[in-house]
C-alpha positions in Angstrom: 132.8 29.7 -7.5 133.6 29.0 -11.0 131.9 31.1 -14.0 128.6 29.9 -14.5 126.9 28.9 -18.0 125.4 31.1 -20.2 122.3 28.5 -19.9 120.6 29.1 -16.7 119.3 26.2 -14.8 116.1 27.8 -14.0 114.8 31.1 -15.7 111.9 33.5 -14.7 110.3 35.2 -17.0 107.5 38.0 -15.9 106.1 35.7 -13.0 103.4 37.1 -11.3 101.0 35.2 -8.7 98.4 36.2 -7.0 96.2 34.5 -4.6 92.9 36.3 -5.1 93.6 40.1 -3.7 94.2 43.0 -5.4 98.0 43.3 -4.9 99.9 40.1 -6.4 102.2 38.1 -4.2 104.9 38.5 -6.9 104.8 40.6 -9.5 106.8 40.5 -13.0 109.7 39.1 -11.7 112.8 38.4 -13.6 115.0 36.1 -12.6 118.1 33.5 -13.8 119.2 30.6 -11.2 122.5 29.2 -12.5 123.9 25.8 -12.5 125.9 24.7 -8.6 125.2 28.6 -7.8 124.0 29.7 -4.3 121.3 32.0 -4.3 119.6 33.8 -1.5 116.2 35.5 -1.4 115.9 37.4 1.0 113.2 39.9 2.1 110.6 40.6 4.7 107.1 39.1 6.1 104.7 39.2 2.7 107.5 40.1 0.7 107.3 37.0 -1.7 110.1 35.3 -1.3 108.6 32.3 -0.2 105.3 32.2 -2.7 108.6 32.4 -5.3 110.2 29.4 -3.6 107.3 27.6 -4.3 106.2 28.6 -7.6 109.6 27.4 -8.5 109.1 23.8 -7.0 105.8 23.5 -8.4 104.0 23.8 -5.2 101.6 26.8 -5.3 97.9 25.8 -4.2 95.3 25.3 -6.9 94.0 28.6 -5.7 97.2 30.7 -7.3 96.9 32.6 -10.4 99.9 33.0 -12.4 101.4 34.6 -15.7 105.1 34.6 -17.1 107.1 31.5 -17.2 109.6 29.5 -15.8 111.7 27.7 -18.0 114.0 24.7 -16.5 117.4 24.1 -18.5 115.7 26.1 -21.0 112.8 23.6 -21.8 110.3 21.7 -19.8 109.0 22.1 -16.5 111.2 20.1 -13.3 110.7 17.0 -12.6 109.4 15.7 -9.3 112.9 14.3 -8.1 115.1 17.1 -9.7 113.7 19.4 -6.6 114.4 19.1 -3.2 112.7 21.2 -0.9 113.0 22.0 2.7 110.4 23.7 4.8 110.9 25.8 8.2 108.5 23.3 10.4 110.3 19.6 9.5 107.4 18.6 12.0 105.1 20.3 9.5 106.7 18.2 6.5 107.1 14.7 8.6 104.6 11.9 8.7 104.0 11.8 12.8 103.3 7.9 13.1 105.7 6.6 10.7 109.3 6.0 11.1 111.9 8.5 9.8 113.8 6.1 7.8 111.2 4.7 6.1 110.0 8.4 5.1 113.5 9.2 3.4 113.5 5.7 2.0 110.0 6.1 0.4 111.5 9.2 -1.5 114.3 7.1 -2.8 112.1 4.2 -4.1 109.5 6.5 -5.5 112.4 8.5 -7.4 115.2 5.8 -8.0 113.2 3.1 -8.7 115.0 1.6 -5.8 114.2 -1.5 -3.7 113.1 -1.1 0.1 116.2 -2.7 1.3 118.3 -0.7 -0.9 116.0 2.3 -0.1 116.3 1.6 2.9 120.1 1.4 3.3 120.5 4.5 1.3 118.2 6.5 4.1 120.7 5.2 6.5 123.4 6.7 4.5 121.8 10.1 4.1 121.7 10.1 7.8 125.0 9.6 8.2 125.3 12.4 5.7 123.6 14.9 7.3 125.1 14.2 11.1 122.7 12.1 12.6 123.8 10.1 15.2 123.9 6.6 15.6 121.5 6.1 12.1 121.2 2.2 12.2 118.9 3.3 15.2 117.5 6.3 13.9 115.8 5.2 11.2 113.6 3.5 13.2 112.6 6.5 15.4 109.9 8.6 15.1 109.4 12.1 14.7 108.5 12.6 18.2 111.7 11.5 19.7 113.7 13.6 17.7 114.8 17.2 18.7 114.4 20.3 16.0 117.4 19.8 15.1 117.2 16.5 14.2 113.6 16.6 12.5 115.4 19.4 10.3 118.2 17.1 9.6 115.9 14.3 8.6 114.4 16.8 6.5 117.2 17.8 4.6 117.8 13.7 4.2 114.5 13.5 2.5 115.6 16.7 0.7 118.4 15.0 -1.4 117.2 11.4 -1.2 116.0 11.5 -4.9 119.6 13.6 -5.7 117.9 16.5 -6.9 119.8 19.2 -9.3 117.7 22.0 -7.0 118.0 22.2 -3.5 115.2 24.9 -1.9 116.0 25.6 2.0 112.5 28.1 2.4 113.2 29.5 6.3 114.6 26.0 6.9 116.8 27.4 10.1 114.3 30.5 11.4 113.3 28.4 13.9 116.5 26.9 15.2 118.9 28.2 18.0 122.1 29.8 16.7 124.2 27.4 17.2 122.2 24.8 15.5 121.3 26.8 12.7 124.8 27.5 12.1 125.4 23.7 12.0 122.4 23.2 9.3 123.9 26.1 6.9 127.1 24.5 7.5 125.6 21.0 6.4 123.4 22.7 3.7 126.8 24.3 2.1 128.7 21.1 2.2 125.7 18.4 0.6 125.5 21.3 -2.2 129.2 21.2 -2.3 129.3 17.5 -2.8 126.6 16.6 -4.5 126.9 20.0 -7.1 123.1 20.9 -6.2 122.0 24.7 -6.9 120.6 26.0 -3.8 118.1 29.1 -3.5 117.9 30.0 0.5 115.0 31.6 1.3 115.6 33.7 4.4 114.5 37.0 6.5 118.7 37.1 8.2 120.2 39.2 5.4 123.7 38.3 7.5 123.0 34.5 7.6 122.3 34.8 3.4 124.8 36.9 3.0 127.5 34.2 4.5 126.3 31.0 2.7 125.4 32.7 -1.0 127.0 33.4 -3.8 124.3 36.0 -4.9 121.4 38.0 -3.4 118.4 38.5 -4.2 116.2 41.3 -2.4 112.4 41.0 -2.4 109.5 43.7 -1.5 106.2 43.8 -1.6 106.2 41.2 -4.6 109.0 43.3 -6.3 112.7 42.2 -7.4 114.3 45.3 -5.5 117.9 44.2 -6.0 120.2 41.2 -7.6 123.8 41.0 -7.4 127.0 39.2 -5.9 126.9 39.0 -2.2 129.6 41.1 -1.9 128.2 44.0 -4.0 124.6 44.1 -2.2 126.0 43.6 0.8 129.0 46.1 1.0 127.6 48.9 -2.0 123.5 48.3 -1.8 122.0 50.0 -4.8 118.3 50.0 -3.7 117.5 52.1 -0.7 115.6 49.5 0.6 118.3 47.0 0.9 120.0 49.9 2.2 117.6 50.1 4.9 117.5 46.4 5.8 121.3 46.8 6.5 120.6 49.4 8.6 118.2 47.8 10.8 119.9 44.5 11.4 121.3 44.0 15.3 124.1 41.9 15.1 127.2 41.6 17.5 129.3 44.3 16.6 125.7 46.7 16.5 126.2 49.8 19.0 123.9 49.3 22.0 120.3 50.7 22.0 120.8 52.8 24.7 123.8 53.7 27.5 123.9 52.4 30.6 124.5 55.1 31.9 120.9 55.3 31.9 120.5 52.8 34.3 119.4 53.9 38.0 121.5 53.1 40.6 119.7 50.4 42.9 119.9 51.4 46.6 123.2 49.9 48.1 123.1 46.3 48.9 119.4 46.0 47.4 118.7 44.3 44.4 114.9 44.0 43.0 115.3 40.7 41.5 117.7 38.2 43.6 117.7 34.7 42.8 120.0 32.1 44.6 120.6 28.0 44.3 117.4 28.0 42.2 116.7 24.6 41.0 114.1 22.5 39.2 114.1 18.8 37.4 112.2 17.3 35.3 111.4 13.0 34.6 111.6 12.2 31.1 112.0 8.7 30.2 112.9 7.0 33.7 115.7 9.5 34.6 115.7 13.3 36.2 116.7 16.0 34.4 118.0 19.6 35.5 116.1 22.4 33.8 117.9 24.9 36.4 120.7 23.8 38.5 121.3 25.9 41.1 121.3 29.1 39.3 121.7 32.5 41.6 121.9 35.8 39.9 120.4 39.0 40.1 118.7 42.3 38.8 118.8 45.8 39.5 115.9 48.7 39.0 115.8 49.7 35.3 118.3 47.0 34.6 118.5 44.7 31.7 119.6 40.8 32.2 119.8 38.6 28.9 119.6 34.6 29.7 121.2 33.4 26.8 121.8 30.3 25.9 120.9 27.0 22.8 117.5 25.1 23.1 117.4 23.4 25.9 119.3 25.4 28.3 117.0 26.1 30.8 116.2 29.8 29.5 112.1 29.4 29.4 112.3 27.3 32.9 113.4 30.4 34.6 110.9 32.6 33.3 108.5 30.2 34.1 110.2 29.8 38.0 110.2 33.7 38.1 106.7 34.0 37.4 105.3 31.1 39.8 104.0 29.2 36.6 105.7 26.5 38.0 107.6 25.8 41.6 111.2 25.1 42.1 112.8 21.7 43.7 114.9 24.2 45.9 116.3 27.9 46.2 114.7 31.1 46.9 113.3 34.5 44.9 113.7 37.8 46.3 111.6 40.6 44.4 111.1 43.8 45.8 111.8 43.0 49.4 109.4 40.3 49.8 109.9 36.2 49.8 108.6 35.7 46.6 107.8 31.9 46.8 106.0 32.4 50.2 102.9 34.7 48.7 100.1 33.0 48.4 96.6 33.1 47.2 95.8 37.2 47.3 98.9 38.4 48.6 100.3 36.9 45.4 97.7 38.0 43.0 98.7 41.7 44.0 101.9 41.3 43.8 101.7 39.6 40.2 101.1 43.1 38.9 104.6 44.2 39.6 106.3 41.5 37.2 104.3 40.8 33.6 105.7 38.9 30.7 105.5 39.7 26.9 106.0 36.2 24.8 107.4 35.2 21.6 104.1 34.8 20.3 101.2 37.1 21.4 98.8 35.4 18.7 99.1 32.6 20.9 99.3 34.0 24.3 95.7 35.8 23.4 92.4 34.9 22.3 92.7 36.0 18.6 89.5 36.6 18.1 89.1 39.1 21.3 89.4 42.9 20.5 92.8 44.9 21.4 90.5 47.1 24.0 89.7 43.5 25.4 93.1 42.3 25.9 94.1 45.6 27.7 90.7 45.5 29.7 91.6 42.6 31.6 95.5 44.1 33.8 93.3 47.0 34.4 90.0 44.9 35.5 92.0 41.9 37.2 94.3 44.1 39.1 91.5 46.9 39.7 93.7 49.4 38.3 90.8 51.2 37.1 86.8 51.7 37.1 85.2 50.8 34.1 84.6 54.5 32.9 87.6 55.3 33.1 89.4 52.3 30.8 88.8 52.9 27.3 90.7 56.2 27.9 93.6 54.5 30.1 93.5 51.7 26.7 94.1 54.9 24.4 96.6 55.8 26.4 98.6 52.7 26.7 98.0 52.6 22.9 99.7 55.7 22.3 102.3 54.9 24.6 103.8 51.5 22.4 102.8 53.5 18.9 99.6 52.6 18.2 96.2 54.7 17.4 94.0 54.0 19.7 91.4 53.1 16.7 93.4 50.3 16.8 91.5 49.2 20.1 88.0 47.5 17.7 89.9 45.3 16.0 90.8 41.8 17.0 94.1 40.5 17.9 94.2 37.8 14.3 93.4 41.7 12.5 96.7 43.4 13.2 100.1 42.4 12.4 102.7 40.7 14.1 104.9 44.0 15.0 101.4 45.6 16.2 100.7 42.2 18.2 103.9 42.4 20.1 103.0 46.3 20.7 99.6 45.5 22.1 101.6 42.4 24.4 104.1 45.1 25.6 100.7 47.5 26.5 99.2 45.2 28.2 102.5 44.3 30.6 102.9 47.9 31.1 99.2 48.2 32.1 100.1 47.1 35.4 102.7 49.3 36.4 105.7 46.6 36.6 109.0 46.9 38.1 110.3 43.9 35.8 109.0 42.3 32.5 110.1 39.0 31.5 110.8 39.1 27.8 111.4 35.2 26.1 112.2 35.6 22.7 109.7 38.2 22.8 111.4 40.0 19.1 113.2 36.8 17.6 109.9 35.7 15.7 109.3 39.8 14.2 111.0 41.4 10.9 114.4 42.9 11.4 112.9 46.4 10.7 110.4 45.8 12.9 112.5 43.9 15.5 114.6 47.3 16.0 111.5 49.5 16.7 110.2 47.4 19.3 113.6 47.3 21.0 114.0 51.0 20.7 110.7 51.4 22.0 111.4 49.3 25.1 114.6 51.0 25.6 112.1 54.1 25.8 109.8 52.5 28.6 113.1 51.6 30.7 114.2 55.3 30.5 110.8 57.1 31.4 109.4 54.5 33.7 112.3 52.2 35.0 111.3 48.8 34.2 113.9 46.1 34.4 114.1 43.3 32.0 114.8 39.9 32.1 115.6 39.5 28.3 115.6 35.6 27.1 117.4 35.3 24.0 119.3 32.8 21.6 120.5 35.5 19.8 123.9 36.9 21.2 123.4 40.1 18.9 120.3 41.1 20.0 121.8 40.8 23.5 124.9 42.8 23.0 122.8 45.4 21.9 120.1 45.6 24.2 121.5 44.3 27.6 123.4 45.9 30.2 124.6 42.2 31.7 124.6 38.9 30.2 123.7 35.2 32.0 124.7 31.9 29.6 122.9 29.0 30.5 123.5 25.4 29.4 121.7 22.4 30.7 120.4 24.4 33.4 123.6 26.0 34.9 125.0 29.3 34.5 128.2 29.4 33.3 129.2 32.7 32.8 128.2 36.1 33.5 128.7 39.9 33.2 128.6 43.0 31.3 127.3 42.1 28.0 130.2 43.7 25.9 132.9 42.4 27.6 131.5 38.6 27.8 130.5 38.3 24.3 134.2 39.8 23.4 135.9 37.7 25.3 133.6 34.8 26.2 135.0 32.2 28.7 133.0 29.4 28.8 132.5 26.5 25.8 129.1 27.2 25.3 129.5 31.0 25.3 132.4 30.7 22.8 130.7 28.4 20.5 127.2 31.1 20.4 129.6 33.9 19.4 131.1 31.8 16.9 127.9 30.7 15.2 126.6 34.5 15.2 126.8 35.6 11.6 128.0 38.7 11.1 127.6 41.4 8.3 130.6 43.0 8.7 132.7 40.4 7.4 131.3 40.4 4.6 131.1 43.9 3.1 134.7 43.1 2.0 135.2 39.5 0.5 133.3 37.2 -1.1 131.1 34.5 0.8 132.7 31.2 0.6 
């Protein structure tokens, strides 16, 4: 990147904003965003970055108080169209019953004074821009009928309709499989390439920042903790805690969690999982489509499978298959010796106890306004695990088994935080006494400090109690460093599988090749500039 101006295009001066609690959301920050400069903030859960974003746009809620300034070229405040701004839900930010086009167009003609058939024809541009396909028909489409990826790309469309100076990408690929959320960075780069927009990427990933900016900013707890060239932060961190975020990130070239060597041998010729020609379809729009196509794979006793895979793959189908939430067209499930699909009605009820599930979301999975001792009452009641005297002392002790005090057990699920959530979720599968837990995406939505700890902690659980996992994951370097074997699905079939190591090393299939690909990594970056 060239030398930038002496003239920042957007200065901070001493912000602070607060919503109404004692400790601000930001708090005296400092900060110069330069002219076709990429900037990242990055930082975890509460750590400001996005109440920043925002304050930058102009967007905080009537609620915020703030002090300091923020000066734009050195002057007045932004303008409406010199900002573009994407969010991380593009369903959140998109009109439901009105047609994509016209919601990009009606950004141009509000900011360029433009006609509707000229606004029009320059929304069927930007899609072109941005990779749509087929845009003539797009534009007509609504938000519904578009996949994530394509809401987000919309998004971004609406963005840079109004050719902002100030692009702001807050989270805008958190919630997107890796290999579309390489294609959106990609796409983000390029626009500010071409257009010469300033970006600020607001981001969690410290290795996806670190790749697509120029500089880094590091946020906690409010506070500027660090600032420098990517290169710097990333490869001679001055702040111990950007020290410490490096440190906890699991990416692909991350040692694994545990050995496995650890694993127990399975008795010869018995697996506890086997699964073989599964398949199920679903109708969508007049025509059949395969969620799982014949899959057949198995598990072994305190072994750890990852289904990886993009959106769409089949991955949630066959948690949902191996957990009878749903029946398959065809196939069969072995688990522990028994038909799996031929228990019934109490027969399967007991058995249920033996394989539990922790989700992505527990918030959502639970009543949020039941207590922690509720959530784990219910294995122990449902499955008669134990009396009623006797649970609040088997709740303490699954507490203090994931980490938790058991004065934790009075407050309600909304009252804790999201790494304690997914600590209670993991309790309350262990309550049962499984031989397998089904884990979908159960540490992709949690802080990368946070993510570690609950993998470490699970890696405990398989040692001391030999619990397999089935571990559903978009995210190949989370698998290398928690699975034993790796399964790649795409549109339903399995296309490769093996040790994890030695298929994310040398990965055969298309779909495999292209996940590795689009898995940032930090090591490449500790000794060169991002580009």
């Amino acid at each position: 990147m060239s030398a930038a101006p002496q003239a920042p295009l957007v200065a901070l001066h001493g912000l602070t904003v607060a919503y109404g609690g004692d400790v601000p959301a930001l708090s005296t920050i400092d900060l110069d965003i330069f002219a076709g400069e990429r900037l990242a903030l990055i930082g975890e859960s509460g750590s400001g970055k996005s109440t920043l974003a925002l304050a930058v746009a102009g967007l905080l809620p009537a609620s915020a108080k703030t002090a300091g300034t923020i000066e734009w070229e050195g002057t007045s405040p932004l303008g409406g169209r010199d900002i573009g701004f994407v969010f991380q839900n593009p369903a959140g930010s998109l009109d439901p019953v009105m047609a994509v086009g016209r919601q990009v167009a009606e950004v141009a003609r509000t900011h360029l004074g433009l006609s509707w058939p000229d606004a029009l024809a320059r929304a069927c541009d930007l899609f072109g821009r941005v990779g749509l396909p087929d845009p003539d028909t797009l534009v007509h489409a609504f938000p519904h009928q578009l996949s994530g990826g394509q809401k987000q790309r919309v998004a971004l469309a609406a963005a840079i309709a109004a050719r902002p100076k100030l692009l702001i990408a807050d989270e805008a690929t958190s919630a997107l499989d890796t290999i579309v959320q390489a294609e959106i960075v990609a796409l983000i780069r390029r626009l500010a390439a071409e257009d010469g927009m300033t970006l600020l990427f607001v981001s969690h990933d410290i290795a996806l920042a670190a790749e697509l900016a120029d500089r880094i900013a590091v946020l906690r707890g409010g506070r500027l903790m660090e600032l420098g060239p990517t290169r710097q932060v990333i490869g001679r961190p001055q702040n111990s805690y950007t020290r410490s975020l490096i440190a906890a990130h699991i990416g692909l070239d991350s040692p694994p969690l545990f050995a496995a060597a650890n694993m127990s041998a399975p008795p010869m010729g018995k697996h506890l999982l086997t699964v073989e020609s599964l398949s199920k379809r679903f109708h969508s729009g007049g025509r059949a489509v395969a969620a799982a196509d014949a899959l057949s794979f198995h598990i072994d006793a305190a072994e750890t499978l990852a289904l990886a895979g993009p959106s769409g793959s089949g991955k949630s189908t066959v948690a949902r298959l191996l957990l009878r939430l749903i029946e398959p067209d065809a196939g069969s499930i072995a688990f522990e010796g028994d038909d799996w699909l031929a228990l019934q009605g109490n027969a399967l009820r007991a058995r249920r106890a033996r394989m539990q599930m922790v989700f992505q979301d527990p918030l959502a999975a639970f009543n949020p306004r039941a207590t922690v001792a509720r959530v784990l009452d219910d294995p122990l009641r449902i499955h008669r695990i134990a009396p009623r005297a006797e649970r609040p002392a088997r709740i303490a002790e699954l507490l203090e088994r994931v980490g938790l005090s058991p004065n934790l057990a009075g407050r309600t699920v909304h009252e804790v935080s999201g790494g304690q959530r997914q600590r209670v979720a993991i309790a309350r599968a262990i309550a049962t006494k499984p031989s397998l837990i089904v884990l979908d995406e159960a540490v992709s939505a949690l802080d990368v400090s946070v993510r570690r700890k609950i993998l470490e902690l699970l890696a405990d659980l398989q040692r001391t109690d030999g619990i397999a996992y089935l571990f559903i994951s978009h995210d190949l370097g989370l698998v290398c460093a928690f699975a034993h074997r790796v399964a790649i699905l795409d549109g339903g079939r399995l296309t490769e599988e093996g040790d994890a190591r030695a298929v994310i090393d040398a990965p055969r299939s298309a779909v495999g090749k292209a996940l590795v690909a689009a898995t940032p990594r930090l090591h490449r970056l500790t000794g060169q500039d991002a580009s």
